[in-house]
C-alpha positions in Angstrom: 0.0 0.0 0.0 1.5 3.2 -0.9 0.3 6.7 0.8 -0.3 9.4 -2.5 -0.5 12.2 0.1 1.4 13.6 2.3 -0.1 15.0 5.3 0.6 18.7 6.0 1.8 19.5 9.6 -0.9 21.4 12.1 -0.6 23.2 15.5 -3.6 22.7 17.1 -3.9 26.5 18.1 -3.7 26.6 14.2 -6.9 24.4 14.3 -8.6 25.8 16.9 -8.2 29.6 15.0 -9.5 28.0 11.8 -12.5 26.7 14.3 -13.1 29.9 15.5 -13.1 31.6 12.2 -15.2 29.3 10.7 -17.9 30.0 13.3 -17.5 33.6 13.2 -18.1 33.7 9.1 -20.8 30.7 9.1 -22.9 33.4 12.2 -22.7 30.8 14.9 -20.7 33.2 16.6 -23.0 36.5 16.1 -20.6 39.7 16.5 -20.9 41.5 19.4 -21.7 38.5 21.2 -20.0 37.5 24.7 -17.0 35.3 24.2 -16.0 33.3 26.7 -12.6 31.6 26.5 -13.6 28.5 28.9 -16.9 28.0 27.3 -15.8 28.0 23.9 -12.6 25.3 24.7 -15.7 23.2 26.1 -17.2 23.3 22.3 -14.0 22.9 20.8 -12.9 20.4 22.4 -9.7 21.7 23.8 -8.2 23.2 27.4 -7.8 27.2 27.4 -4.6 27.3 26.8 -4.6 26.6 22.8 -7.8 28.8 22.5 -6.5 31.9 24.0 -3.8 31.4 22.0 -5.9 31.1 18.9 -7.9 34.2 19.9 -4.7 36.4 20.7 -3.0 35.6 16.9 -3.0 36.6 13.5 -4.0 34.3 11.3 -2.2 31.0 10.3 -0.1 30.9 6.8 -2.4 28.5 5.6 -5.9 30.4 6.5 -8.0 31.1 4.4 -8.1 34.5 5.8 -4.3 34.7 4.8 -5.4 33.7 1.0 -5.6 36.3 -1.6 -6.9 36.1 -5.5 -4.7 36.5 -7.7 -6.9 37.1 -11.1 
């Protein structure tokens, strides 16, 4: 069995921002709603640490957010 893909390396605060900014843009996290750090590591399924990590960041080289088109 060969393996055609390679599988790209991830922090998981990496994951955990692409989490976050998914739920932003999708309105499951309406703006000017009350954030809180401990609540949303429950939903993602992490401790605090990687979330306020996440939250404090710019956005990872391989977010979507970082994409630009180039037409």
């Amino acid at each position: 069995m060969a393996i055609s893909k390679r599988a790209e390396p991830s922090l998981l605060t990496d994951q955990v921002y692409s989490a976050l900014h998914e739920a932003v843009m999708n309105g499951d996290l309406p703006a000017g709603s009350r954030l809180r750090i401990r609540d949303l590591a429950a939903q993602v399924g992490t401790s605090v640490m990687p979330l306020a990590s996440a939250a404090s960041s710019s956005p990872p080289p391989t977010s979507p957010a970082c994409r630009t088109n180039s037409s």
